[in-house]
N, C-alpha and C positions, 0 to 999 in steps of 0.2 A: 716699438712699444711692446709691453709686454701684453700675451692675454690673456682673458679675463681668468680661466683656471687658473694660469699660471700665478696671476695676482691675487685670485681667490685665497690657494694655499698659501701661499705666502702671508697673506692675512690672518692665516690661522695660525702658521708657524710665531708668527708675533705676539699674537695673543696669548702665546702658552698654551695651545690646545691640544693635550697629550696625545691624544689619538693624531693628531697632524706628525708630532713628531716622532712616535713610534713607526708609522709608513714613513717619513723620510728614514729614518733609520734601518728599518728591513729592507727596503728597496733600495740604499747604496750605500750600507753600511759595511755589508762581504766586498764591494769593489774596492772600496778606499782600505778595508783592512788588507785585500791581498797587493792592493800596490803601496801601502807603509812597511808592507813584508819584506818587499822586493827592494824598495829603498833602504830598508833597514839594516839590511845584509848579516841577520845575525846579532847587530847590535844592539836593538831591542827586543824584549819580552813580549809574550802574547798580553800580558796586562798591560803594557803601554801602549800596545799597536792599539787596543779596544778603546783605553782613554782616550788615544790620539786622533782615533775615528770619531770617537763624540766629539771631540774639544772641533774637528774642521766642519762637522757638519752643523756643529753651535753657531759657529764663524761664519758658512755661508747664510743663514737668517739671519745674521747680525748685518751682513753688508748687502743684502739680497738686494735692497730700497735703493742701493746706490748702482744696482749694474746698468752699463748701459750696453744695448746690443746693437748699436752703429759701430760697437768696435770690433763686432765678427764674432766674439768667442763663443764657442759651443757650450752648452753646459757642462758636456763633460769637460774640457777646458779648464773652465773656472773652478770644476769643483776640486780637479788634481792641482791649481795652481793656492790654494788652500791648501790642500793637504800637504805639496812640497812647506808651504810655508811655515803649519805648526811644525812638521817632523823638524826642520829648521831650526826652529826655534829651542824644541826641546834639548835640539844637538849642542845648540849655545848653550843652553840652562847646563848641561850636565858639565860641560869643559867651563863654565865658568866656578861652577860648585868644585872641582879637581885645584881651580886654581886659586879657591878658598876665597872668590870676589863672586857680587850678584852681579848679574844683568837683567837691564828690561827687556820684556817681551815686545818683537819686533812687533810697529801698525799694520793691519793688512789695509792698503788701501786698491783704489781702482789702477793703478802702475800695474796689478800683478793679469787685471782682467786683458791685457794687453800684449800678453806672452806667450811668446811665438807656441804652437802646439809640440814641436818637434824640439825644442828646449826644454820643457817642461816633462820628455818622455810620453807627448801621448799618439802612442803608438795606435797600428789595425789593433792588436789583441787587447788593448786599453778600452777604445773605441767601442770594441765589441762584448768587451763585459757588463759598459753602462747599457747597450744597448739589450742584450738578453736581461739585463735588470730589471728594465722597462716593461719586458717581456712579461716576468714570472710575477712581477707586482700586478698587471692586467688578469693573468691568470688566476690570483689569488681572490683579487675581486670577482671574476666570475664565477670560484666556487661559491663562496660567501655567498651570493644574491640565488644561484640557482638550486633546481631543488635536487634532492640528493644521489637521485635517477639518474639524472639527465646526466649532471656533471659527471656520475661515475661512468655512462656509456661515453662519453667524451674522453674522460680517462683513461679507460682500456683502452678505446680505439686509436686515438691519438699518441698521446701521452706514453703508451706501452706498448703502443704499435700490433694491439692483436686483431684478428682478421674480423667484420663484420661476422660471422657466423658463430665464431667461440664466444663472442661478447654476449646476441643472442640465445646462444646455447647456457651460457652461466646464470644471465637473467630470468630466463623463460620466457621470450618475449620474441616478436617474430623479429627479421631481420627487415622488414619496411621501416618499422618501428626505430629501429637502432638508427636507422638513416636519419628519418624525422626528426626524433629525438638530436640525437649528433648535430644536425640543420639548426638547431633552436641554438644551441647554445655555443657554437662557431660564429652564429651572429650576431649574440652578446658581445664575445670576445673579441670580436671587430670592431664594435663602435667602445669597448672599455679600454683595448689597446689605443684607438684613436685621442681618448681621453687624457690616458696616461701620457703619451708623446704630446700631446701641447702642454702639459701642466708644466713636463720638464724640460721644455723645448724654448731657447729662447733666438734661433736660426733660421730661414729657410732651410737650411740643408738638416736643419735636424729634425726639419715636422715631414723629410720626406726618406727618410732612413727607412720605413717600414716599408714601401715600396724597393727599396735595394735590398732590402732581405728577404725579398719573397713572400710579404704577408703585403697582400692588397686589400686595404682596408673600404677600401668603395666601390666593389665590383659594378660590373653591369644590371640592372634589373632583375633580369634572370641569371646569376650567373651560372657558368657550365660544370661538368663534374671536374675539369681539368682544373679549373679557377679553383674551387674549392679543396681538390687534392693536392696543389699546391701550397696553399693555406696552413692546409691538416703537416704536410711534410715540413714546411720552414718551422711550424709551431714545435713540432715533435724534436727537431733537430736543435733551434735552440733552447730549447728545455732540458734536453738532455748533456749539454754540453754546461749548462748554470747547474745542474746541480752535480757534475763534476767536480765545477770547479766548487760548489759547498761544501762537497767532501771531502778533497784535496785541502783545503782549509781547516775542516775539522780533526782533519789527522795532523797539520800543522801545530795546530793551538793544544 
């Protein structure tokens, strides 16, 4: 079964709720555009890859109500067996327009939720883009709600990797403070990342990803400085590697 987050959005995605579909769209809209790139091979235009990513993420709200997750698929899974499917599609449209006949656009139904991972291309580096996706959407929510301090000593320290003492030295502010501070809002970003991975989670193995990437989303009590400098390092590391790959992207387009 699905839950309840995950059922939540999806309620909103139905309803037309723009702000729903704008976050589905920022959160895995670069993934599906850089893998209809890679399938693309050249063949299509950045304006179709961008249609093409609207038109599979239209797709997965459309048939969201029918997945069923006794049959294993990950989300990321479903969402690349979507996307093979319009780019598919479109590849018909074009060779049938050349051969001066229509065709109809193929049904997506639940057959495609059922597709092997390793047929579909989804590979570790696939894997691992939905997954720093998940990431930087968490992260954007906790700029949004925090206040503009905090999030920026989080920034520096993390984010840009500079040392406790220049972050204090920039601000004026002592370096206990920078810690404190830092503290406050690493534990937003642990229970927002928690948030994020059930909404888009419909696996066991996929609500337990953040633990194989080194982000431990329910420490101990007290946790220690190690727990937390761990934390601070998987965040900075996949961060930095997502907005790579946005720029790599943007030099694409």
């Amino acid at each position: 079964m699905l839950n309840s987050l995950t059922t939540g959005f999806v309620n909103r995605l139905r309803a037309n709720d723009q702000a729903a579909w704008f976050e589905l769209w920022e959160t895995f809209g670069p993934v599906i555009r850089a893998q209809l790139m890679k399938w693309g091979k050249g063949r299509i235009g950045p304006e179709t890859v961008k249609d093409l990513s609207q038109e599979t993420l239209a797709a997965l709200s459309d048939s969201i109500d029918r997945y069923d997750p006794r049959k294993g698929a990950r989300f990321s899974t479903w969402l690349l067996a979507i996307a093979k499917h319009v780019l598919g599609d479109e590849m018909d449209r074009r060779g049938a327009l050349k051969r001066g006949s229509g065709k109809k656009t193929g049904e997506f139904d639940e057959s495609w939720m059922a597709a092997a991972r390793s047929a579909l291309g989804a590979d570790e580096v696939y894997e691992q883009a939905v997954f720093r996706a998940k990431v930087e959407a968490a992260i954007r929510m906790v700029q949004k709600e925090s206040d503009f301090t905090d999030f920026a000593i989080y920034s520096m320290r993390v984010l840009e990797c500079k040392p406790g003492k220049e972050v204090a030295e920039a601000l004026g502010i002592s370096e206990p403070t920078v810690s404190r501070r830092l503290a406050k809002v690493r534990d937003v970003l642990r229970r927002r990342l928690g948030e994020v991975i059930m909404t888009y989670s419909f696996t066991q193995e996929e609500l337990t990803e953040a633990n194989r990437n080194g982000l431990d989303l329910n420490p101990k009590i007290t946790p220690g400085p190690d727990d937390d400098a761990l934390f601070d390092d998987s965040i900075s590391e996949i961060y930095h590697r997502q907005m790579e790959m946005r720029r790599a992207q943007t030099v694409g387009f």
